[in-house]
mmCIF entry with sequence, helices, sheets and N, C-alpha, C, O atoms, coordinates in Angstrom:
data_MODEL
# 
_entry.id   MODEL 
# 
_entity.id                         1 
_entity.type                       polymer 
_entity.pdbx_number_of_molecules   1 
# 
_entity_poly.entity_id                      1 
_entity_poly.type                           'polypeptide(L)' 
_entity_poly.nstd_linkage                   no 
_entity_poly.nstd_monomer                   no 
_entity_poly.pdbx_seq_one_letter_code       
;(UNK)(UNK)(UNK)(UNK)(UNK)(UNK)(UNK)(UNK)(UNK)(UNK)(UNK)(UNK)(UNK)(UNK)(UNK)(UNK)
(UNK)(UNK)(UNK)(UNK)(UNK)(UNK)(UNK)(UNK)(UNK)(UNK)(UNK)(UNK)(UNK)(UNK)(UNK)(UNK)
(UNK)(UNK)(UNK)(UNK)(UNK)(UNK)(UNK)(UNK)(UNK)(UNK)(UNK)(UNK)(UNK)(UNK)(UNK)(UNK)
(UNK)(UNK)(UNK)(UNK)(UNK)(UNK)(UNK)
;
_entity_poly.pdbx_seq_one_letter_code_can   XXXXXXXXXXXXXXXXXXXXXXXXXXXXXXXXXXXXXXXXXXXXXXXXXXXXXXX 
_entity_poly.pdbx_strand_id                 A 
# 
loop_
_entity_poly_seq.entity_id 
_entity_poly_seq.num 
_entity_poly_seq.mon_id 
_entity_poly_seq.hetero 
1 1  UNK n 
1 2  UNK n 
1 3  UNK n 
1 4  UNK n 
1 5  UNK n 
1 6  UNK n 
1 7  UNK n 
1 8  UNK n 
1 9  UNK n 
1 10 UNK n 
1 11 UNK n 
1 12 UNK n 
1 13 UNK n 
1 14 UNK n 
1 15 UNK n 
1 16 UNK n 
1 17 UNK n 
1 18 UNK n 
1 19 UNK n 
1 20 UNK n 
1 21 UNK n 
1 22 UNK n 
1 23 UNK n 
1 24 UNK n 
1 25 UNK n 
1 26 UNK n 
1 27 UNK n 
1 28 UNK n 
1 29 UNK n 
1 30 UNK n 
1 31 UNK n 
1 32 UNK n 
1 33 UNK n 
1 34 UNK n 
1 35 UNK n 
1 36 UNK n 
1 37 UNK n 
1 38 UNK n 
1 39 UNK n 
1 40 UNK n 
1 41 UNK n 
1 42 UNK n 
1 43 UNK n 
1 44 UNK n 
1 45 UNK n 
1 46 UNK n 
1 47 UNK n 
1 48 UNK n 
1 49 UNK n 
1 50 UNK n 
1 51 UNK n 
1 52 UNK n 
1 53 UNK n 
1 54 UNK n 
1 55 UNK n 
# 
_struct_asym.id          A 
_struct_asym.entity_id   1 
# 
loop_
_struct_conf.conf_type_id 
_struct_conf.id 
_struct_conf.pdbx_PDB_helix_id 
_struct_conf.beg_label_comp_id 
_struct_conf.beg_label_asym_id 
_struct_conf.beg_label_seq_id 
_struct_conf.pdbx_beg_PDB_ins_code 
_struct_conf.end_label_comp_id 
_struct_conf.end_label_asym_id 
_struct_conf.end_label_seq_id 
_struct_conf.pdbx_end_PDB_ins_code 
_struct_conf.beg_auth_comp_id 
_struct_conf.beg_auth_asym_id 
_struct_conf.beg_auth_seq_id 
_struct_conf.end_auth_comp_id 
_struct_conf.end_auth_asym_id 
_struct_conf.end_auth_seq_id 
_struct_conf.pdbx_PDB_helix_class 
_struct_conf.details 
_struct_conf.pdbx_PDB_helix_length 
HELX_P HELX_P1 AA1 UNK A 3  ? UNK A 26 ? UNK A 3  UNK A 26 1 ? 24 
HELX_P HELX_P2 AA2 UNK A 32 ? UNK A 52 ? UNK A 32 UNK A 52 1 ? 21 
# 
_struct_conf_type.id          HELX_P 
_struct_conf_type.criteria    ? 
_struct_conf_type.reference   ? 
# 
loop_
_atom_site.group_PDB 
_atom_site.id 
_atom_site.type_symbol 
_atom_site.label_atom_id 
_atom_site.label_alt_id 
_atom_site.label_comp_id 
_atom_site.label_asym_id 
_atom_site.label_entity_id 
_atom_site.label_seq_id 
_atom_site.pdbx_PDB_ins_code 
_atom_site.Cartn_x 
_atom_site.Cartn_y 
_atom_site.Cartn_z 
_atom_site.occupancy 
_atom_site.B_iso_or_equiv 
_atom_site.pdbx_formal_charge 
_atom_site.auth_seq_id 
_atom_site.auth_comp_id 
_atom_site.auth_asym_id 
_atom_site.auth_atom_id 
_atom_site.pdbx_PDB_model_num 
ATOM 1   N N  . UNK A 1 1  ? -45.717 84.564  20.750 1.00 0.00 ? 1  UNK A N  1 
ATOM 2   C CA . UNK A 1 1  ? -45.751 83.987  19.427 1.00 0.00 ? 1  UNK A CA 1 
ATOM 3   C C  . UNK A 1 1  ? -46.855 82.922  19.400 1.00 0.00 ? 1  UNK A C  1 
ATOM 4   O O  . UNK A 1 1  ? -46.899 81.968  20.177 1.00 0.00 ? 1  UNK A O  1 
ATOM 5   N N  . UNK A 1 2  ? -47.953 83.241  18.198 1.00 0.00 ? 2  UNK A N  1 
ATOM 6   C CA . UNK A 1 2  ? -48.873 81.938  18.293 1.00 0.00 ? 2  UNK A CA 1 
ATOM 7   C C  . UNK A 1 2  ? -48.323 81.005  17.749 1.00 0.00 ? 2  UNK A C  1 
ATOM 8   O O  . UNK A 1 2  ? -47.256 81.108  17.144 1.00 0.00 ? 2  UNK A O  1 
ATOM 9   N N  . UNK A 1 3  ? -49.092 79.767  17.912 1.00 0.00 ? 3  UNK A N  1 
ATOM 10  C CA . UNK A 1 3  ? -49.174 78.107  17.472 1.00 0.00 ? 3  UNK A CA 1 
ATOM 11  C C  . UNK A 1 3  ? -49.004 78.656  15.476 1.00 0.00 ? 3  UNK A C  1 
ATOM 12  O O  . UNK A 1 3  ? -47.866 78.626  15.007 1.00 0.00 ? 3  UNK A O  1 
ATOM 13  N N  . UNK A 1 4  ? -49.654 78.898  14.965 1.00 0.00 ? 4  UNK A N  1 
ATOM 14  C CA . UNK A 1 4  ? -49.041 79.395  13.496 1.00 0.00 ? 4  UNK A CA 1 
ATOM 15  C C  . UNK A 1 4  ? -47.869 80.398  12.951 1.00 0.00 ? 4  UNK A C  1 
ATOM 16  O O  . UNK A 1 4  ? -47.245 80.441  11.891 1.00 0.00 ? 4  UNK A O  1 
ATOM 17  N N  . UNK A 1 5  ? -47.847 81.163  14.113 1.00 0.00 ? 5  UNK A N  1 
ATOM 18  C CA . UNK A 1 5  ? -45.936 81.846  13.497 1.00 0.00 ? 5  UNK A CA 1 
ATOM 19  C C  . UNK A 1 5  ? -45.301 80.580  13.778 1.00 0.00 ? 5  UNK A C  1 
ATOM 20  O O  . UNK A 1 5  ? -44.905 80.044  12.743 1.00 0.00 ? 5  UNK A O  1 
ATOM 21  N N  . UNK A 1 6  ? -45.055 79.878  14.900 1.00 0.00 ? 6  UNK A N  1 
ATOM 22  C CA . UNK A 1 6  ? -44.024 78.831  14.955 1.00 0.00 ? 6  UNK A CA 1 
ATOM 23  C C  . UNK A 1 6  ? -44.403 77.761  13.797 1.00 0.00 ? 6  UNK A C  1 
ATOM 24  O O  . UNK A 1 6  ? -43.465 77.204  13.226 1.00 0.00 ? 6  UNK A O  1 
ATOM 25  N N  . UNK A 1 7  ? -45.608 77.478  13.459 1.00 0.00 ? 7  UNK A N  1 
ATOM 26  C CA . UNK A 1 7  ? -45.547 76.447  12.402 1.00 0.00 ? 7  UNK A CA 1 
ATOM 27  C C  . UNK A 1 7  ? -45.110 77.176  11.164 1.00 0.00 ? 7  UNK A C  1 
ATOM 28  O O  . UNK A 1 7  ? -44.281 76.493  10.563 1.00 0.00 ? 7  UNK A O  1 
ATOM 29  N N  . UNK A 1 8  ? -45.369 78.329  10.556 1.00 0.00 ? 8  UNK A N  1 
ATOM 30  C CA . UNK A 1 8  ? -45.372 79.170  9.334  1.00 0.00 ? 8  UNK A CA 1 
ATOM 31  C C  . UNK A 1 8  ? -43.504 79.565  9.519  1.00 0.00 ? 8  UNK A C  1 
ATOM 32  O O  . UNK A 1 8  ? -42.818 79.880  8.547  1.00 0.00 ? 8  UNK A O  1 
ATOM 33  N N  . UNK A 1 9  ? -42.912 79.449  11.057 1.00 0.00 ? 9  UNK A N  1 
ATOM 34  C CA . UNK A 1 9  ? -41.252 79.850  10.590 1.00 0.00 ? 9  UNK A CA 1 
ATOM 35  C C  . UNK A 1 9  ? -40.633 78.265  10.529 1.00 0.00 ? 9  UNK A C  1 
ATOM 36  O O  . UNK A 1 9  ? -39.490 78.085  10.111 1.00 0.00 ? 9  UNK A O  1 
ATOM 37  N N  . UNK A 1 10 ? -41.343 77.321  10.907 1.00 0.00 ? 10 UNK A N  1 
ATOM 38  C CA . UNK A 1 10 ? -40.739 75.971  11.171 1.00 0.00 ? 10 UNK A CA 1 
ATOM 39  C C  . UNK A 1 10 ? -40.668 75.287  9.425  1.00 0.00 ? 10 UNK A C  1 
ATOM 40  O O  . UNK A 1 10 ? -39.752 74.717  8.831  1.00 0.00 ? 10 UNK A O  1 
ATOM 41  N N  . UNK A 1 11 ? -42.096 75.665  8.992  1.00 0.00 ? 11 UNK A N  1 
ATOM 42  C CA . UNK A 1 11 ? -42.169 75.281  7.639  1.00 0.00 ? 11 UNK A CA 1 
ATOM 43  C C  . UNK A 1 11 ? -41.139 76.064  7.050  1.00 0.00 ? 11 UNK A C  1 
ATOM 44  O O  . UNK A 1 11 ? -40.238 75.349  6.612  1.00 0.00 ? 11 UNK A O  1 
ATOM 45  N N  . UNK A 1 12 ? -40.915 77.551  6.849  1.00 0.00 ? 12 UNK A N  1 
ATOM 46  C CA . UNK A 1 12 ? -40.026 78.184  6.350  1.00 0.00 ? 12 UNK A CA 1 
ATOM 47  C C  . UNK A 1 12 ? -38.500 77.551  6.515  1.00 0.00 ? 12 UNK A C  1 
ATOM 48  O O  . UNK A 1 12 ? -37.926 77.157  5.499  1.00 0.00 ? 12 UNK A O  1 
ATOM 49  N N  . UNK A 1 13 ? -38.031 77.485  7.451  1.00 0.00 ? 13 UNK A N  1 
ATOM 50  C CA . UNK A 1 13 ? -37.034 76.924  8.010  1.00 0.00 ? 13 UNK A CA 1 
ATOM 51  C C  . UNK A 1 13 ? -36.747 75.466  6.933  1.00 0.00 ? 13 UNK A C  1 
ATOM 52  O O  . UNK A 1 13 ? -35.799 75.293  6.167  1.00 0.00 ? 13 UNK A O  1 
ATOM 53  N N  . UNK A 1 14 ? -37.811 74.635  7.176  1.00 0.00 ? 14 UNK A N  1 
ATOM 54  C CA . UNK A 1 14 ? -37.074 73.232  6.918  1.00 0.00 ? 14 UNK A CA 1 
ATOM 55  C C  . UNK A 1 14 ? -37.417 73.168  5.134  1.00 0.00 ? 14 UNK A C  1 
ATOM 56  O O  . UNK A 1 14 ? -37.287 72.158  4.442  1.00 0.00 ? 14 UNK A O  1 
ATOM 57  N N  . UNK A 1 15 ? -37.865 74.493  4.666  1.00 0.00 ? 15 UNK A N  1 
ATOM 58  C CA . UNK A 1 15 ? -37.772 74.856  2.820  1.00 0.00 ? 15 UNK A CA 1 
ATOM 59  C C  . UNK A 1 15 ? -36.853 75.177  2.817  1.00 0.00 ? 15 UNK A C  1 
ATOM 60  O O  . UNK A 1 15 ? -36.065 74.496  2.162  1.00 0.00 ? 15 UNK A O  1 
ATOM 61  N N  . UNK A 1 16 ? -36.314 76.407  3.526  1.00 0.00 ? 16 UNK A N  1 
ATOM 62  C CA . UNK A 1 16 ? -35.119 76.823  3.380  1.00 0.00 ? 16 UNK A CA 1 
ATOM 63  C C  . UNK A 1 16 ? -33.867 75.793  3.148  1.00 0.00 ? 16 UNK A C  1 
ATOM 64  O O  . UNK A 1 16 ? -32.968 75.866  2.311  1.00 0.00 ? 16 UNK A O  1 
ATOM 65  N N  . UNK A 1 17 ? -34.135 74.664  4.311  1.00 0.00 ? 17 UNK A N  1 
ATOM 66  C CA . UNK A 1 17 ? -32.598 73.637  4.792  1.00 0.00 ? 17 UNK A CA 1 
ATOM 67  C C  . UNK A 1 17 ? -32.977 72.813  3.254  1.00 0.00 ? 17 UNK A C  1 
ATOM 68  O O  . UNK A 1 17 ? -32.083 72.657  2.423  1.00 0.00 ? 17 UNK A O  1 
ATOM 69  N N  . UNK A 1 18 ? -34.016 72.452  3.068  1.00 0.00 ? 18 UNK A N  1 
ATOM 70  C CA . UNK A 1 18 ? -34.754 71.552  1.765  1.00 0.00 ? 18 UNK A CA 1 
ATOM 71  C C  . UNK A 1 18 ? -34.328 71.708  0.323  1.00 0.00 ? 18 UNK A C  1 
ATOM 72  O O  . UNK A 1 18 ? -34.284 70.857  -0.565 1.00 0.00 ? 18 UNK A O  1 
ATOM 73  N N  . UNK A 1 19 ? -33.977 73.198  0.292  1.00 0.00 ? 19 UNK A N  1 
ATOM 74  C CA . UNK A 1 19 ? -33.125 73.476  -0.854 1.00 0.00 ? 19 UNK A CA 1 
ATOM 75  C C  . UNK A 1 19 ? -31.770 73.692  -1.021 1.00 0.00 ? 19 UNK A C  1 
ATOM 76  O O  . UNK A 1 19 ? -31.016 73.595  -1.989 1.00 0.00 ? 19 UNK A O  1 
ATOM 77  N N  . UNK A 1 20 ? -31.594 74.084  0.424  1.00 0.00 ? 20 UNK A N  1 
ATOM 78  C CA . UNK A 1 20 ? -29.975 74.510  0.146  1.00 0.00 ? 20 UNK A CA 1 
ATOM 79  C C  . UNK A 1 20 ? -29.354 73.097  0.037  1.00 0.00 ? 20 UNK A C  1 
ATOM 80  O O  . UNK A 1 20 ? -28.479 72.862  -0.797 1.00 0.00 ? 20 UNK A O  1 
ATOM 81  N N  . UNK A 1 21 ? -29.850 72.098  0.951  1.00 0.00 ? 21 UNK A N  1 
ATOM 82  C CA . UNK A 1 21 ? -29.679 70.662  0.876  1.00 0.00 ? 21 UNK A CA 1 
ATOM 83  C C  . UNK A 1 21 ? -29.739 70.022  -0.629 1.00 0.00 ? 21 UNK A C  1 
ATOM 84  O O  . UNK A 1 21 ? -28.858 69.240  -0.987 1.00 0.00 ? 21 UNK A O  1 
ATOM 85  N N  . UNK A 1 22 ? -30.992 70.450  -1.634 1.00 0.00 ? 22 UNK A N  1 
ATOM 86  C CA . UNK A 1 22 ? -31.123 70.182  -2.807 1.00 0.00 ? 22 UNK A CA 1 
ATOM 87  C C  . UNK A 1 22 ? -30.050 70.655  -3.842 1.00 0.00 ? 22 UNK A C  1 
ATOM 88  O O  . UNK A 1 22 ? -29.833 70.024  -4.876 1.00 0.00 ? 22 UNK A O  1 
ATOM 89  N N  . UNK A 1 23 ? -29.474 71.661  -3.543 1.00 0.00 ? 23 UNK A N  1 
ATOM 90  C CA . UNK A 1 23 ? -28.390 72.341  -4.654 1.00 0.00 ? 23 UNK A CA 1 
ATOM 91  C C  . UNK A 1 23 ? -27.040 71.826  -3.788 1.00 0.00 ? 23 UNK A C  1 
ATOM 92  O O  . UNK A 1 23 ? -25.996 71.577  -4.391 1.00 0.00 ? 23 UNK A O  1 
ATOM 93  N N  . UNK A 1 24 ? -27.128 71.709  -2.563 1.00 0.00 ? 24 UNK A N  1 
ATOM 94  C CA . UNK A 1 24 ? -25.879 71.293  -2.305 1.00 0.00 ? 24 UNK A CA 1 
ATOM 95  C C  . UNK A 1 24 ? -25.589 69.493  -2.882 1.00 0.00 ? 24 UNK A C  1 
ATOM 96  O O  . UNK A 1 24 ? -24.482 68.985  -2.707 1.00 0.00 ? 24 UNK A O  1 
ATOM 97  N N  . UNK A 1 25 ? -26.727 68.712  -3.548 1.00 0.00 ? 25 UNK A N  1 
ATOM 98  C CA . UNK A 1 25 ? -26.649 67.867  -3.677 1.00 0.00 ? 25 UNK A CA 1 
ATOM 99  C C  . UNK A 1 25 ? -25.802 68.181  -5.276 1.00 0.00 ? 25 UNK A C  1 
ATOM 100 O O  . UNK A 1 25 ? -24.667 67.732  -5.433 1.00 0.00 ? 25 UNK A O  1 
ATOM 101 N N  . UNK A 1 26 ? -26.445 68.929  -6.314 1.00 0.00 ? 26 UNK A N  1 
ATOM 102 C CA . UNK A 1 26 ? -25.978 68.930  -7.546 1.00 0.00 ? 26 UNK A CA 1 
ATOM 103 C C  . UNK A 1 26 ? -24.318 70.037  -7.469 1.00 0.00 ? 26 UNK A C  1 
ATOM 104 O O  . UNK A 1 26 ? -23.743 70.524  -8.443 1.00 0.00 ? 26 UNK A O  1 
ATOM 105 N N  . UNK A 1 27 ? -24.036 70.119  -6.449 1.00 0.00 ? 27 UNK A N  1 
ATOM 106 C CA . UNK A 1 27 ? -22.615 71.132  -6.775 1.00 0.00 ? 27 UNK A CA 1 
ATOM 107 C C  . UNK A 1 27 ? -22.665 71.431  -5.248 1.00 0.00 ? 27 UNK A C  1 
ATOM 108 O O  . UNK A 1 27 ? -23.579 72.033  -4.684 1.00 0.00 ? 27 UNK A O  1 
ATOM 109 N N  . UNK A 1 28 ? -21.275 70.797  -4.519 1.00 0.00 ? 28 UNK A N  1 
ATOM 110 C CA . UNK A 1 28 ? -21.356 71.224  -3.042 1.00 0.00 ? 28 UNK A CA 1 
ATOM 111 C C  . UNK A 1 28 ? -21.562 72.986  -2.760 1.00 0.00 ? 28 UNK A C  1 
ATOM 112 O O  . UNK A 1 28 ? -22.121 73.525  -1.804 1.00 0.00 ? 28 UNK A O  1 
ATOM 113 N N  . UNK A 1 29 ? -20.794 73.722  -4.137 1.00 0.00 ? 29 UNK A N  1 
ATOM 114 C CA . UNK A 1 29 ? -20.585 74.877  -3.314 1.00 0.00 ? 29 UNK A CA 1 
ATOM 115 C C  . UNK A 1 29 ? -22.361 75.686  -4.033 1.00 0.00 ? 29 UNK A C  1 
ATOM 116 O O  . UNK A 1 29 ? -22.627 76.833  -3.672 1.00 0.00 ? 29 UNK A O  1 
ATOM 117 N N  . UNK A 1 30 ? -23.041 75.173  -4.685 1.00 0.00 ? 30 UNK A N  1 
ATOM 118 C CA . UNK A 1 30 ? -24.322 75.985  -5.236 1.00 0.00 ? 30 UNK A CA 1 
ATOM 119 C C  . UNK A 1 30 ? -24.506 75.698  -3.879 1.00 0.00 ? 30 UNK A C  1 
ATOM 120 O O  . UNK A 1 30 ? -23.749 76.563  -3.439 1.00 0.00 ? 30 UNK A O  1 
ATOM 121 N N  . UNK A 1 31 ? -25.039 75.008  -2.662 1.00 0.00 ? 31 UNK A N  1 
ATOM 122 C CA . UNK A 1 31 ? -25.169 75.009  -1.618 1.00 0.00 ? 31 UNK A CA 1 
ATOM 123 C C  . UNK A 1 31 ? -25.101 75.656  -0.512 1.00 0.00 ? 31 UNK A C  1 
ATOM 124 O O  . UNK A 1 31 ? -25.915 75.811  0.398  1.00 0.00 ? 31 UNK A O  1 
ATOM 125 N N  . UNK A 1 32 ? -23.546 76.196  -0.756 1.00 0.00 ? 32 UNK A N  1 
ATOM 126 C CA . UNK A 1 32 ? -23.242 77.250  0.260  1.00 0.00 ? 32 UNK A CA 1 
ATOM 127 C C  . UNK A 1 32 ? -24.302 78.910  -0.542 1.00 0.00 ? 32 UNK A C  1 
ATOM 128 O O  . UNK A 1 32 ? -24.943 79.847  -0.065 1.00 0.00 ? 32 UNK A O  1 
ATOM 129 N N  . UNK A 1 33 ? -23.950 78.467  -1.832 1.00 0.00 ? 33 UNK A N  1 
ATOM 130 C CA . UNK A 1 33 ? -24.513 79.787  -2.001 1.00 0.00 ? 33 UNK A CA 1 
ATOM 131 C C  . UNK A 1 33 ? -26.317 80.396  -2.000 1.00 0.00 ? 33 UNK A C  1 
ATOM 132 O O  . UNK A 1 33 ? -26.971 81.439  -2.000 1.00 0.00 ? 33 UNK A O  1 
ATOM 133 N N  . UNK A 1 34 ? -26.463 79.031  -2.000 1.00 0.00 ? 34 UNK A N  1 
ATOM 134 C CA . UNK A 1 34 ? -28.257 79.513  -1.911 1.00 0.00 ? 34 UNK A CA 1 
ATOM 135 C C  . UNK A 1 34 ? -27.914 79.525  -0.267 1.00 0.00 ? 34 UNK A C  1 
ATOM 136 O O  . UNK A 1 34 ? -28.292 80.631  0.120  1.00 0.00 ? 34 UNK A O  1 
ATOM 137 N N  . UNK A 1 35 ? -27.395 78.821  0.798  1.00 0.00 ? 35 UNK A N  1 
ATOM 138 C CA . UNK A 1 35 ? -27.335 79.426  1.767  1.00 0.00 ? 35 UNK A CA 1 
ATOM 139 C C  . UNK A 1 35 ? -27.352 80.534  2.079  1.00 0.00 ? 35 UNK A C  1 
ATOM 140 O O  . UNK A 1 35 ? -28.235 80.902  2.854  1.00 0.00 ? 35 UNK A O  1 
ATOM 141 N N  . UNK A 1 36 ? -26.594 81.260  1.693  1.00 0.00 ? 36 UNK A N  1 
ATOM 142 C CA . UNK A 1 36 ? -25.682 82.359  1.986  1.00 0.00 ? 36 UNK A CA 1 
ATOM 143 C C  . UNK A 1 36 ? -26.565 83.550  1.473  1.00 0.00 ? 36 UNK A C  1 
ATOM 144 O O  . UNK A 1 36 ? -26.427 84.666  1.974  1.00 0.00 ? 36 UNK A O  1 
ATOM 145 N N  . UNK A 1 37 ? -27.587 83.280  0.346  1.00 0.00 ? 37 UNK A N  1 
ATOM 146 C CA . UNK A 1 37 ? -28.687 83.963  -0.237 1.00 0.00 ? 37 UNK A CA 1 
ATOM 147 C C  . UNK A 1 37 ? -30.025 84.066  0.612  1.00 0.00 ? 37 UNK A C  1 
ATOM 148 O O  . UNK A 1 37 ? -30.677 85.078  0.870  1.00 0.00 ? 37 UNK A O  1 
ATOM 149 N N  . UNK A 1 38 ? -30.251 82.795  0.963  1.00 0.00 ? 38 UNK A N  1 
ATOM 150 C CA . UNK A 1 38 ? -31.701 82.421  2.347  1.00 0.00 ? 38 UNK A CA 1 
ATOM 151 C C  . UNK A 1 38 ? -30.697 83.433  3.388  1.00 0.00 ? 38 UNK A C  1 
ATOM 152 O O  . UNK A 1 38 ? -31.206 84.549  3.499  1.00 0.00 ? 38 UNK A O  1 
ATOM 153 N N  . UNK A 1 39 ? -29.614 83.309  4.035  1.00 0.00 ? 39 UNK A N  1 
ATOM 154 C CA . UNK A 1 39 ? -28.999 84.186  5.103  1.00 0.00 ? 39 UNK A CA 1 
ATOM 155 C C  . UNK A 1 39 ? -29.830 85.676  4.723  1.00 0.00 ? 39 UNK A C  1 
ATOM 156 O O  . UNK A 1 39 ? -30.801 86.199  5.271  1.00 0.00 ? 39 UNK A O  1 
ATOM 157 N N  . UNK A 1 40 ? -28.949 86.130  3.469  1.00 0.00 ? 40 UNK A N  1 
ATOM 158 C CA . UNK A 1 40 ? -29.558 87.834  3.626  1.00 0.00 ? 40 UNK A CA 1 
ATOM 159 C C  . UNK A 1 40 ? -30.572 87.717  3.701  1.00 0.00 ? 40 UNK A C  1 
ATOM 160 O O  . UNK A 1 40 ? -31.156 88.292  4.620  1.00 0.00 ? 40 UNK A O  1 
ATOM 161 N N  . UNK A 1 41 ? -31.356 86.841  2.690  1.00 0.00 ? 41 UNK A N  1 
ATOM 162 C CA . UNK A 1 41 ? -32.664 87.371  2.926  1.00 0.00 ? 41 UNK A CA 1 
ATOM 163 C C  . UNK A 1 41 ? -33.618 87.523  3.986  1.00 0.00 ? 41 UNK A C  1 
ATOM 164 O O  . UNK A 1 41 ? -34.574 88.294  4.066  1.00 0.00 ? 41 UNK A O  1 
ATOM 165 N N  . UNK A 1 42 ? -32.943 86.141  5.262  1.00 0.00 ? 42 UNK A N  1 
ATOM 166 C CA . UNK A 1 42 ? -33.907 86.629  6.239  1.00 0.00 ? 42 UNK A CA 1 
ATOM 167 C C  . UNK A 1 42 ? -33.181 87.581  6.993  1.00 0.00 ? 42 UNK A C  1 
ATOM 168 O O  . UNK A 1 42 ? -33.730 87.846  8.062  1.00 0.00 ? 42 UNK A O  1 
ATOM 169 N N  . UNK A 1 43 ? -32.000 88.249  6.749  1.00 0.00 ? 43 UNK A N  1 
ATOM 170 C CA . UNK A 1 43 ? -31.521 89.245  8.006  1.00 0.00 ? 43 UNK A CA 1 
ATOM 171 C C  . UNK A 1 43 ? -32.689 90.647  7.215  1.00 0.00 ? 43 UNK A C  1 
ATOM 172 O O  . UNK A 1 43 ? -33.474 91.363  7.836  1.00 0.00 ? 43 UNK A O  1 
ATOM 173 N N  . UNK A 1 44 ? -32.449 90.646  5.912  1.00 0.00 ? 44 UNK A N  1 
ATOM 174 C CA . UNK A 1 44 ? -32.985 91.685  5.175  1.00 0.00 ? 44 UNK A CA 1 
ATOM 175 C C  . UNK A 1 44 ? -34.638 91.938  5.654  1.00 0.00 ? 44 UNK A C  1 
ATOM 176 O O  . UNK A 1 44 ? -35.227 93.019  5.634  1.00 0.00 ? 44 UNK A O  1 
ATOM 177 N N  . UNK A 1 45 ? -35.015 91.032  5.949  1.00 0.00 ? 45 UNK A N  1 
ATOM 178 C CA . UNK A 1 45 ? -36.609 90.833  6.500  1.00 0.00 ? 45 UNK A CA 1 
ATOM 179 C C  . UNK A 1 45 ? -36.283 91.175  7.784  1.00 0.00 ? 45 UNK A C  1 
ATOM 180 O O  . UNK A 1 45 ? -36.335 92.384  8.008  1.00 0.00 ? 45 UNK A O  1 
ATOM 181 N N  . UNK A 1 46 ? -35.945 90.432  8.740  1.00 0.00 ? 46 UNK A N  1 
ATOM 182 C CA . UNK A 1 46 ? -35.625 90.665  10.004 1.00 0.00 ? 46 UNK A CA 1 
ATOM 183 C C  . UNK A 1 46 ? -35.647 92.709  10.160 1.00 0.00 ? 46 UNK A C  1 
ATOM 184 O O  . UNK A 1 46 ? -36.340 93.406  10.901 1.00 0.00 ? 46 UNK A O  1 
ATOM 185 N N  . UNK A 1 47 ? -34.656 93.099  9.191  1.00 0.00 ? 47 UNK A N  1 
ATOM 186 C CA . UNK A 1 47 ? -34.531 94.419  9.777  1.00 0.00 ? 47 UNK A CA 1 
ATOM 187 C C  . UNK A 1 47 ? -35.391 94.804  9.351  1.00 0.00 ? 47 UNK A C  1 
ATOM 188 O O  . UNK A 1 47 ? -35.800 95.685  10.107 1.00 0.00 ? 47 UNK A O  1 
ATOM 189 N N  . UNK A 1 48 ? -36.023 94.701  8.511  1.00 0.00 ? 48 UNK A N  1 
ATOM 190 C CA . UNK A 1 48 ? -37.296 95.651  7.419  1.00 0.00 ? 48 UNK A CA 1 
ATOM 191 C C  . UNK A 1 48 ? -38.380 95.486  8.565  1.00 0.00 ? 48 UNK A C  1 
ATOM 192 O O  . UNK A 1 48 ? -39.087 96.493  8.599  1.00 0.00 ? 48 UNK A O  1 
ATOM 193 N N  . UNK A 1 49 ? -38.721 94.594  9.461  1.00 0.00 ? 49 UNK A N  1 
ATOM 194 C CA . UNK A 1 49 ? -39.446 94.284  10.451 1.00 0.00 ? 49 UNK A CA 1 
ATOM 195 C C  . UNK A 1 49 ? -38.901 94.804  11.475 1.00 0.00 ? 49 UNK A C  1 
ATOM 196 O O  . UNK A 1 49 ? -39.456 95.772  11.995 1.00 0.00 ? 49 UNK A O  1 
ATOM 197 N N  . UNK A 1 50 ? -38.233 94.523  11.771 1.00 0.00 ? 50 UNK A N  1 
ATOM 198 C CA . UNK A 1 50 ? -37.696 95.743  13.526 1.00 0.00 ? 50 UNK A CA 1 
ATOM 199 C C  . UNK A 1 50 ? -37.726 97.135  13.243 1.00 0.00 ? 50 UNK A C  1 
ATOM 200 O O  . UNK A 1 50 ? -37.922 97.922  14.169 1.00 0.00 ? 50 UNK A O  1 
ATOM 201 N N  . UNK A 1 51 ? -37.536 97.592  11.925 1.00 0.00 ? 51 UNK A N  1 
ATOM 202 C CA . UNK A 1 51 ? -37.390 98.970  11.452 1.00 0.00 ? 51 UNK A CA 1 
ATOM 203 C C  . UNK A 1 51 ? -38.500 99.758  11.642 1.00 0.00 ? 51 UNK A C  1 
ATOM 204 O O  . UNK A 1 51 ? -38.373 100.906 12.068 1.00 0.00 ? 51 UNK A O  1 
ATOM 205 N N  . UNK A 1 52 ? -40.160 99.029  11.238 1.00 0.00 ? 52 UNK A N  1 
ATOM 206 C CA . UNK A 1 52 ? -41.264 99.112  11.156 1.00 0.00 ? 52 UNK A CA 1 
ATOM 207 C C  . UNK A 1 52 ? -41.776 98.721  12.726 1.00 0.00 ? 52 UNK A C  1 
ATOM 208 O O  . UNK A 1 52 ? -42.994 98.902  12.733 1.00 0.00 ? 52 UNK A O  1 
ATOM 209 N N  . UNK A 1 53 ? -41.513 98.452  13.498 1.00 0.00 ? 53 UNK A N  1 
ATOM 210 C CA . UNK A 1 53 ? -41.741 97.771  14.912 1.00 0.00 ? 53 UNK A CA 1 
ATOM 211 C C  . UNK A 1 53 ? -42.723 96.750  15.099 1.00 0.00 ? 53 UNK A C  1 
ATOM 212 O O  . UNK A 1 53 ? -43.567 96.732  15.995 1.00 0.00 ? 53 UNK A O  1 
ATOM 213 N N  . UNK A 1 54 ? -42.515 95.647  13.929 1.00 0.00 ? 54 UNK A N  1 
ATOM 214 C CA . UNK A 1 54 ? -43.130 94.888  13.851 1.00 0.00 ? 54 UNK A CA 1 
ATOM 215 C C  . UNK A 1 54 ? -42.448 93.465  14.853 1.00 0.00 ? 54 UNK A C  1 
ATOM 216 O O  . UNK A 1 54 ? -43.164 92.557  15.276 1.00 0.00 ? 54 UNK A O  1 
ATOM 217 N N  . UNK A 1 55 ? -41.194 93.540  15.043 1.00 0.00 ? 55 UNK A N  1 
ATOM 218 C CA . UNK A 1 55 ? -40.471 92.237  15.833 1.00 0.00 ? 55 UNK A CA 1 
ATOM 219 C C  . UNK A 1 55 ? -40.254 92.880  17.383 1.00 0.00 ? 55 UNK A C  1 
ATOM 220 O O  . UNK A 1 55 ? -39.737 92.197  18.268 1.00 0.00 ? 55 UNK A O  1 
# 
């Protein structure tokens, strides 16, 4: 893994925590649910990428 996937998943990562953190501020449970939305979406990527033999 280069020096920019780890910065490009680190940035991803702390947007991801940045919002779910942000909606969990206006309604604890909108929180869980943009969680729970960032979840599929990266399993949904994840496989679309192993599928393709990209991971």
């Amino acid at each position: 893994m280069t020096t920019t996937d780890l910065a490009t998943m680190a940035v991803g990562l702390l947007g991801a925590g940045a919002v779910t953190t942000g909606a969990a501020l206006l309604h604890p449970s909108a929180g869980w649910i943009v969680g729970g939305v960032f979840g599929l979406a990266w399993s949904y990527l994840t496989a679309r990428a192993a599928a393709r033999g990209a991971a």
